[in-house]
C-alpha positions as CSV (number, residue, x, y, z in Angstrom):
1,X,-75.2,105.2,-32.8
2,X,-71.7,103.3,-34.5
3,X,-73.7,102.3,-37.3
4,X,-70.0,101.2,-39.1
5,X,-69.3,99.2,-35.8
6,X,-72.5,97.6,-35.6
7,X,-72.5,96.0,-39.3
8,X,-69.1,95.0,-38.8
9,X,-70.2,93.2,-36.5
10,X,-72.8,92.1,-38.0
11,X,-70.6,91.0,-40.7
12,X,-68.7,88.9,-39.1
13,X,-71.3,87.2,-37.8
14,X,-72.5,86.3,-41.3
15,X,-69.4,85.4,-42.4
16,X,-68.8,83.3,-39.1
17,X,-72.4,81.5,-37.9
18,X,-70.1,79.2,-36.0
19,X,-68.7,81.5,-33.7
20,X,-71.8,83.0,-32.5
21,X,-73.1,82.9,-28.9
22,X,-75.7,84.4,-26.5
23,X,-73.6,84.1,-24.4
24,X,-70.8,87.2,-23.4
25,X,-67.7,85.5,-25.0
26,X,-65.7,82.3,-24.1
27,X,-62.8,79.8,-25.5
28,X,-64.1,77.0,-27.4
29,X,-62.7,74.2,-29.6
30,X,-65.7,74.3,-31.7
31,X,-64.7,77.4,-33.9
32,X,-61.7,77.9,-35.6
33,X,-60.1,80.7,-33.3
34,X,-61.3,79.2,-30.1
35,X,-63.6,81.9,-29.3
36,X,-66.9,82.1,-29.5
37,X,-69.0,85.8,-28.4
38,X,-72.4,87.9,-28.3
39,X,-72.7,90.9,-30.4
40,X,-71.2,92.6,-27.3
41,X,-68.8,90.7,-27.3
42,X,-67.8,90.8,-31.2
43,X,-67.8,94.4,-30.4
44,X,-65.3,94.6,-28.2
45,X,-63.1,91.9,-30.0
46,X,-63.5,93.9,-33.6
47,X,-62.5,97.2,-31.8
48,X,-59.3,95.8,-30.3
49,X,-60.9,95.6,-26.8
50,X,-60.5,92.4,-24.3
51,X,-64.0,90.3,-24.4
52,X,-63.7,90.4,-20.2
53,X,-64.5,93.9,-20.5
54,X,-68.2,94.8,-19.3
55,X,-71.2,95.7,-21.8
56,X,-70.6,99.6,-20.9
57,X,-67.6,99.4,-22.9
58,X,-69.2,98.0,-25.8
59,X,-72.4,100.0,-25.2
60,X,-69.5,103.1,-25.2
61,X,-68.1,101.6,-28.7
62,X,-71.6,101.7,-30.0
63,X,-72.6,105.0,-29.1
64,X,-75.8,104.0,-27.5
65,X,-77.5,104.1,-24.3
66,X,-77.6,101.8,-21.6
67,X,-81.2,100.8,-22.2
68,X,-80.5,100.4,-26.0
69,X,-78.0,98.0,-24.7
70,X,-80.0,96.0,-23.0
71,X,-82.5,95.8,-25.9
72,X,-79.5,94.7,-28.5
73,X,-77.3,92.8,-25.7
74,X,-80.1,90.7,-23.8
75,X,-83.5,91.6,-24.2
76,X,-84.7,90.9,-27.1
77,X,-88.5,91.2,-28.9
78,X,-90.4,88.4,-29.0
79,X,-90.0,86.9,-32.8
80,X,-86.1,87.4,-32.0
81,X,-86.1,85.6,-28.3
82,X,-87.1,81.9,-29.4
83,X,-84.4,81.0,-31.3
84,X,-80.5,82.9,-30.5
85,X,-79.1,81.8,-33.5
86,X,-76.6,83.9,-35.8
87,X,-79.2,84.6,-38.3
88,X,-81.3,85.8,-35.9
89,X,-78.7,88.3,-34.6
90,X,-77.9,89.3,-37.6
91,X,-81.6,90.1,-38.2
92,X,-81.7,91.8,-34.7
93,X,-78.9,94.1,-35.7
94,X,-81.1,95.3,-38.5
95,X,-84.1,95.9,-36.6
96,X,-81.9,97.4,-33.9
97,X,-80.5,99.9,-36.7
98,X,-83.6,100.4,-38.5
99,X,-85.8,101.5,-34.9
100,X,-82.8,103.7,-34.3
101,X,-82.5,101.5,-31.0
102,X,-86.0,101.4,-30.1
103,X,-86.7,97.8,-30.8
């Protein structure tokens, strides 16, 4: 697992709450660089890679499986799944990290 990647990621979601998204990644006006993204797709953006890219390349990035994936990318536990806010992906990227991908 790309630990390094994954709290840069996380990072930058901290740092930038408005240009968070469940969803993939797409243009906006409402944050400051017109783009808005997932942690897949911050992933791929902080690695130099185009958001259109598919979640194997930023499952690839990460070092992690494709189920692992879909746990971090989609599927998310319950006390994560009401709310997709940025602090809750940052907290999901800890719990991620901390279960070695389990949860």
């Amino acid at each position: 697992m790309n630990i390094e990647l994954l709290r840069k990621v996380q990072q930058h979601i901290k740092e930038e709450p408005k240009r968070w998204s469940f969803a993939w990644g797409y243009r906006t006006p409402a944050s400051p660089c017109g783009m808005k993204a997932c942690i897949g797709g911050w992933t791929l953006i902080l690695s130099g890679k185009n958001v259109y890219d598919t979640s194997a390349v930023a499952r690839e990035l990460l070092d992690i499986s494709k189920e692992q994936a879909d746990r971090l990318f989609f599927f998310w536990p319950p006390e994560f799944e009401e709310e997709h806010s940025a602090a809750n992906a940052v907290a999901r990227i800890d719990r991620f990290i901390e279960t070695a991908g389990a949860e």
